[in-house]
VEXDREN-305834 format. One record per residue (C-alpha): residue in three letters; x, y, z. Coordinates in steps of 0.1 Angstrom, whole numbers, padded with zeros to 4 digits, always signed. Layout:
<rs>
ALAXYZ ...
</rs>
This chain:
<rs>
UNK-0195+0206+0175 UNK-0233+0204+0182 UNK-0250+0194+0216 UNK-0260+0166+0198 UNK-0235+0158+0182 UNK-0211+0161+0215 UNK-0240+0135+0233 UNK-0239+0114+0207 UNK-0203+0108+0212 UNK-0205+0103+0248 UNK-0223+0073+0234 UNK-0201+0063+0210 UNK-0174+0032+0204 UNK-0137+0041+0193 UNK-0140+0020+0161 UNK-0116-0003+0150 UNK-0084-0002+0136 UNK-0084-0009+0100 UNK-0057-0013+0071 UNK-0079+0004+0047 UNK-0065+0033+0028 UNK-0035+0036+0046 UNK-0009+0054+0026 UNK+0021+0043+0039 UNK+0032+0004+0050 UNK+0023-0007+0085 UNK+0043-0033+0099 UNK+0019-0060+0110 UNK+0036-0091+0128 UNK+0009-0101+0150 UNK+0008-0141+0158 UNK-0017-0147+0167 UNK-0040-0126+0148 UNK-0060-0104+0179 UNK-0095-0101+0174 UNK-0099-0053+0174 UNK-0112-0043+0208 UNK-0145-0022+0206 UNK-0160-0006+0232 UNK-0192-0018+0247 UNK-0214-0004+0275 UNK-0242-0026+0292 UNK-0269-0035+0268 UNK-0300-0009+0271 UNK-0333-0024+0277 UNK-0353-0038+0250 UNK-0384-0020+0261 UNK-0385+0015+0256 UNK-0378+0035+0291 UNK-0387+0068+0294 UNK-0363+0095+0283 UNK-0374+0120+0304 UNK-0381+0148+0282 UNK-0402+0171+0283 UNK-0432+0185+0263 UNK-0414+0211+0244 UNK-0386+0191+0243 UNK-0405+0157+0223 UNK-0418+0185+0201 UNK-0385+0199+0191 UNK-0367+0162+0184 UNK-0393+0154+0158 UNK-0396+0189+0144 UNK-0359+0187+0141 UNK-0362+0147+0124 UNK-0393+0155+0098 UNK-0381+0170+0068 UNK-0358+0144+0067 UNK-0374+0112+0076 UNK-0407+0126+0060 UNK-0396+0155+0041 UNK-0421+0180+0054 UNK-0422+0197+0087 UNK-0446+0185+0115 UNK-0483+0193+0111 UNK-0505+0212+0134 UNK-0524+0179+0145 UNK-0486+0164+0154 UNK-0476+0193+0178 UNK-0508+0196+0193 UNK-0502+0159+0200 UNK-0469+0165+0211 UNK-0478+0197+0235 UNK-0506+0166+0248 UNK-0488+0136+0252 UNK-0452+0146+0250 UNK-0428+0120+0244 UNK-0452+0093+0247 UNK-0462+0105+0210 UNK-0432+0102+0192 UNK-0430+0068+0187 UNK-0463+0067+0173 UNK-0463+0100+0151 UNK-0427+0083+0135 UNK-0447+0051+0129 UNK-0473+0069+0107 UNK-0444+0085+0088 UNK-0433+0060+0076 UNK-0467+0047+0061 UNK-0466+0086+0038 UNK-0450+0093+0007 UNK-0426+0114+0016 UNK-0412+0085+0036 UNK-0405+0065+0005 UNK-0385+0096-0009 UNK-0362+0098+0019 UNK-0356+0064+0018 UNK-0343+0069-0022 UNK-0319+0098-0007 UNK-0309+0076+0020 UNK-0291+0050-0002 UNK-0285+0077-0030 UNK-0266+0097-0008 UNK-0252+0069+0012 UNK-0238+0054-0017 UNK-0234+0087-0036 UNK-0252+0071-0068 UNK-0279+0088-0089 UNK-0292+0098-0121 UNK-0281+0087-0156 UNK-0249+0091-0175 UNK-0230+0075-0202 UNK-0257+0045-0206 UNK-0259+0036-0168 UNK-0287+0041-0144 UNK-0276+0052-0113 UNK-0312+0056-0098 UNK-0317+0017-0098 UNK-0305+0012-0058 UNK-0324+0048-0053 UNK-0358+0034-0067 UNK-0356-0002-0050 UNK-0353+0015-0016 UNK-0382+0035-0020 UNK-0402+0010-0032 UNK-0387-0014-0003 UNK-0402+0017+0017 UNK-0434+0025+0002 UNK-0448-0014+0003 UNK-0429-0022+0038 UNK-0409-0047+0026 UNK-0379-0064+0046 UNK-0356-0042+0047 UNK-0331-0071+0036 UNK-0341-0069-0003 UNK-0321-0040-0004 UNK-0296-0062-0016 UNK-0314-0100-0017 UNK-0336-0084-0041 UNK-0339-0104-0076 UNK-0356-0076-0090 UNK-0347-0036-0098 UNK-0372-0009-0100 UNK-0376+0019-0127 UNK-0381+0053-0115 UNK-0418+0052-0118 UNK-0420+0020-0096 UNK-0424-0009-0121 UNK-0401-0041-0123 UNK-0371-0042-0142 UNK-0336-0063-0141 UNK-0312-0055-0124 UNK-0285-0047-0151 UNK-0248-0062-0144 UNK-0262-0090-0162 UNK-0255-0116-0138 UNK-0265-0147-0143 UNK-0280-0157-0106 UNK-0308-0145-0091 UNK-0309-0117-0063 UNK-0282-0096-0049 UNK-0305-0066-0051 UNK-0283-0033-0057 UNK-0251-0050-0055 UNK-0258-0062-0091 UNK-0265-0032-0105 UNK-0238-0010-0123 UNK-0242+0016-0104 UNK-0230-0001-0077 UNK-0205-0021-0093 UNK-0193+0014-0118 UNK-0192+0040-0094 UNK-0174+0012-0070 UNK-0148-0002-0092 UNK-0108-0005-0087 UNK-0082-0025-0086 UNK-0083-0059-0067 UNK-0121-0054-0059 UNK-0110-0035-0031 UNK-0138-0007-0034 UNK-0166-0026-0039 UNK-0160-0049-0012 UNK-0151-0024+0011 UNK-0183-0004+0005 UNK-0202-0034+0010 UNK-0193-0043+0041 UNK-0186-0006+0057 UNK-0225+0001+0041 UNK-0244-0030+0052 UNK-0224-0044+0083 UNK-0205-0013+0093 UNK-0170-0027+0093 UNK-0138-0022+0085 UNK-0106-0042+0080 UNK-0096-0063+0098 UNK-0129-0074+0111 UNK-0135-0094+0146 UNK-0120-0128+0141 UNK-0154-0143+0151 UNK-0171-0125+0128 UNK-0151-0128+0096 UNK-0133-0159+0084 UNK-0099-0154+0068 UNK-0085-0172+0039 UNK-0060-0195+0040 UNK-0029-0183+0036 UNK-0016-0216+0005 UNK-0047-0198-0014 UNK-0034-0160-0016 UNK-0009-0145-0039 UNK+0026-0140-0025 UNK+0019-0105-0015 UNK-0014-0109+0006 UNK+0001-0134+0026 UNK+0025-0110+0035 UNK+0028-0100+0073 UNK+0051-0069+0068 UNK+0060-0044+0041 UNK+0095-0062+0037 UNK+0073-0096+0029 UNK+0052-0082+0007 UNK+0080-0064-0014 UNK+0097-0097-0013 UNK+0068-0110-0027 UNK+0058-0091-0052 UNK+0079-0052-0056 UNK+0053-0035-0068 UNK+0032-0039-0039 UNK+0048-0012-0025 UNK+0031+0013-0046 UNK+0005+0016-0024 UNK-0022+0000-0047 UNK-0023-0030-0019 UNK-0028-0010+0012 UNK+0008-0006+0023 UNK+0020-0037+0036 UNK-0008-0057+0018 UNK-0011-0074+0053 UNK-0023-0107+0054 UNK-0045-0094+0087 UNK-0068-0076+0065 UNK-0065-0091+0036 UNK-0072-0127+0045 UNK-0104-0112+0053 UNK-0107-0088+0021 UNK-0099-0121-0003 UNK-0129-0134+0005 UNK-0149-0104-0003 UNK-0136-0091-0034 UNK-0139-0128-0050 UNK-0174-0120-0051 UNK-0170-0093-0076 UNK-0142-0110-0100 UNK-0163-0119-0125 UNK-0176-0080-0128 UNK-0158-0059-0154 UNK-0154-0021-0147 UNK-0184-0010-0167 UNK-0207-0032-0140 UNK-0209-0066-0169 UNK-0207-0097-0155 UNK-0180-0116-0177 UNK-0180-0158-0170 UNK-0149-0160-0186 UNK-0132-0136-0164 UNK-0106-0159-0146 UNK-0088-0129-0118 UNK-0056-0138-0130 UNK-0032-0107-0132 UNK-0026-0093-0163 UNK+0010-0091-0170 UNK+0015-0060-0191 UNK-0010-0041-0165 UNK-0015-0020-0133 UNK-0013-0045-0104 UNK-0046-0055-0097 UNK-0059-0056-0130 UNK-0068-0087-0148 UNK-0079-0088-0183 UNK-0111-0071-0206 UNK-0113-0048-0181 UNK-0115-0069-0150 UNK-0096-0069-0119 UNK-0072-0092-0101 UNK-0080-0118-0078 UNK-0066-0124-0036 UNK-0061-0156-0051 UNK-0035-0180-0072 UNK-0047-0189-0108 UNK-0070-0218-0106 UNK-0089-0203-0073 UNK-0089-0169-0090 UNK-0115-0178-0112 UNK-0139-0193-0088 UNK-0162-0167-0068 UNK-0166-0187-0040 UNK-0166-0170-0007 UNK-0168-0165+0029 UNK-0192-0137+0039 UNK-0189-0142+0081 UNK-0191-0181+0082 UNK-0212-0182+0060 UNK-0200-0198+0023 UNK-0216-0183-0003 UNK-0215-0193-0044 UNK-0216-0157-0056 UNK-0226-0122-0048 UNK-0260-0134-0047 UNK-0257-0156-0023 UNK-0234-0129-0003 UNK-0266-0108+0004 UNK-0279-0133+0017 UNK-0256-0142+0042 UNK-0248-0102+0044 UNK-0290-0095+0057 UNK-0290-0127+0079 UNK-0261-0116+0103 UNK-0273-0093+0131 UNK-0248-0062+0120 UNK-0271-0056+0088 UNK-0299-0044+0107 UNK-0275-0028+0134 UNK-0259-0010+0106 UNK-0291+0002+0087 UNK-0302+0021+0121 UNK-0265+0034+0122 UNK-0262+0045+0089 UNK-0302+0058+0086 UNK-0290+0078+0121 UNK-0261+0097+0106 UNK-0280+0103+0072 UNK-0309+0121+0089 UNK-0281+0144+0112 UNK-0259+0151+0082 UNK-0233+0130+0093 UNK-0214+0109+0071 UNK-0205+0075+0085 UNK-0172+0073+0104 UNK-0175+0107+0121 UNK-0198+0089+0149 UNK-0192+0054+0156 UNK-0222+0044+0181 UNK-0220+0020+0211 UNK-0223-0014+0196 UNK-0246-0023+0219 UNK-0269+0005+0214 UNK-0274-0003+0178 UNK-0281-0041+0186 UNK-0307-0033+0210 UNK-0325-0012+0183 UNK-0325-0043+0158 UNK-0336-0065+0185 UNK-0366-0048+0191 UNK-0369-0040+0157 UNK-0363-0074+0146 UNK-0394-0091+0168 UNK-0418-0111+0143 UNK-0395-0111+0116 UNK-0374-0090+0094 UNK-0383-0054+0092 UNK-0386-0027+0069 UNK-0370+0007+0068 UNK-0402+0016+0087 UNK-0397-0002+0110 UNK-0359+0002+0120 UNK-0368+0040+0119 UNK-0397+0038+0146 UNK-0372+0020+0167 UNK-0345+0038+0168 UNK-0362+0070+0168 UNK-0383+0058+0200 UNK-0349+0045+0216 UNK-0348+0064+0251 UNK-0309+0071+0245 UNK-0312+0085+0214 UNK-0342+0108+0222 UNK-0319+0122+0256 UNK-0289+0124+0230 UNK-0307+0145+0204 UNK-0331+0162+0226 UNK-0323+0169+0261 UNK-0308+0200+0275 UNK-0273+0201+0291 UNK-0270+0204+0325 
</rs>
């Protein structure tokens, strides 16, 4: 393990416990419901301290962070600043990176290679999240269209639809079929897991005061299910693993909710308005009809996509991004992710101090919603994160 990497997890939160993709059934009688404990230190300042580093040292943390957050390595003018000014430069050399070219590039491999989408095959374009982040990027844009967007982008920058052919407005990448292809399974379970580990960086079961569950009267047999015995009871072949083990109520009351979003969506990425998220009775559990899935839900509610994303109810997936950029995690979760991307860490392998991210998206977060640019010029100027990547051990 790296320096950095070992100082990073000094920082770091345990996580939370989660349901998802357990292979076995875990018992889960919990009454009440806890709420997952994560680690917090003290909130760091909102201004930016000084990190203590030295000359040499500010010049090897950006010559280390260029060719991937502007895809070249540092200029002569940029080290000679650096050699001059030390660390008081960085925050200001970052900030003009993100106003060049190359910046909007790494933003495209930033959300192609966080959602491992790109390209073209079999009639789909996979570069449509790719393109709207760069654009997002290039014009500094909030950050939030990502997915509020009501428009896609062609490679070559100009405006095109989105094409899961939904029939609202916005949503950004999570209406296009290469989100909604590359993510499909049974129940929804992939695509709403990806949402929410990619834009809020959770897991199930969420913090009780950040996710609503579903009532319990609403949900199939099965997810209301509080051990494996239940669920069997319920419904035998939930034991085949296709409902996360003991298809526990604690995660799935929250996971109802989410997946609803994406009932209407077939596997191909279509929207289908008759698509009602009933099971279909010859199939694979969690399959509905035409090449849908299966709803949380009884028939009646199965057919209606509305949700809870946090407390917020929402009409449709459009509506979800909404409520999905308006909650604090989604900018928390954009430095998180951005962090890990330019290391070469995929997400889970560092889980930061909760309170380090949210001090980032304060800051970045001051006179409104803010782009890419501007998350990265924050959290690359954070004091912690500077000692973390750059400093010498002891």
């Amino acid at each position: 393990m790296s320096r950095a990497l070992c100082a990073l997890v000094a920082l770091s939160a345990l996580g939370v416990a989660g349901c998802v993709g357990q292979a076995a059934p875990v018992p889960m009688d919990l009454a009440p419901i806890e709420t997952p404990v994560v680690h917090q230190s003290p909130k760091p300042e909102l201004g930016r301290p000084i990190a203590g580093l030295t000359k040499a040292e500010a010049e090897a943390y950006l010559q280390r962070l260029a060719p991937m957050v502007v895809q070249r390595v540092l200029t002569a003018g940029e080290r000679a600043r650096l050699q001059s000014e030390g660390e008081l430069a960085v925050a200001p050399i970052v900030e003009a990176w993100t106003k060049e070219p190359g910046f909007a590039e790494a933003a495209r491999l930033f959300v192609e290679t966080t959602l491992n989408v790109s390209g073209a095959k079999d009639g789909v374009d996979y570069s449509l999240p790719g393109n709207l982040a760069a654009v997002l990027a290039a014009q500094g844009r909030p950050w939030r269209e990502l997915v509020t967007s009501e428009l896609c982008y062609a490679r070559d920058g100009s405006p095109t639809a989105c094409d899961g052919d939904a029939p609202f407005k916005g949503g950004g990448l999570l209406t296009t079929r290469a989100y909604l292809k590359s993510r499909a399974s049974r129940f929804n379970l992939t695509r709403a897991s990806t949402m929410m580990r990619t834009f809020a960086c959770r897991a199930y079961p969420m913090e009780n005061n950040l996710q609503l569950r579903a009532p319990k009267a609403e949900l199939l047999g099965m997810f209301q299910a509080q051990s494996a015995a239940e669920a069997e009871a319920a419904d035998p072949r939930s034991v085949s693993g296709a409902a996360n083990g003991a298809a526990c109520y604690t995660c799935h009351g929250q996971f109802a909710y989410h997946s609803q979003l994406f009932v209407k969506f077939d596997e191909e990425g279509h929207y289908r308005a008759s698509a009602d998220g009933v099971q279909d009775p010859a199939g694979e559990l969690g399959r509905s009809l035409n090449g849908t899935m299966a709803s949380h839900f009884a028939p009646g509610r199965a057919a209606n996509e509305e949700a809870y994303v946090f407390s917020a109810k929402v009409a449709n997936l459009a509506e979800a991004g909404k409520a999905l950029a308006d909650n604090p995690t989604y900018v928390e979760c954009a430095a998180e992710f951005f962090l890990n991307w330019s290391l070469g860490l995929q997400w889970g392998i560092v889980d930061y101090d909760r309170n380090l991210m949210s001090a980032i998206a304060e800051r970045a977060r001051k006179g409104g919603d803010p782009s890419l640019g501007r998350i990265v010029v924050e959290l690359y100027s954070d004091a912690l994160v500077m000692k973390s990547l750059a400093k010498k051990e002891p």
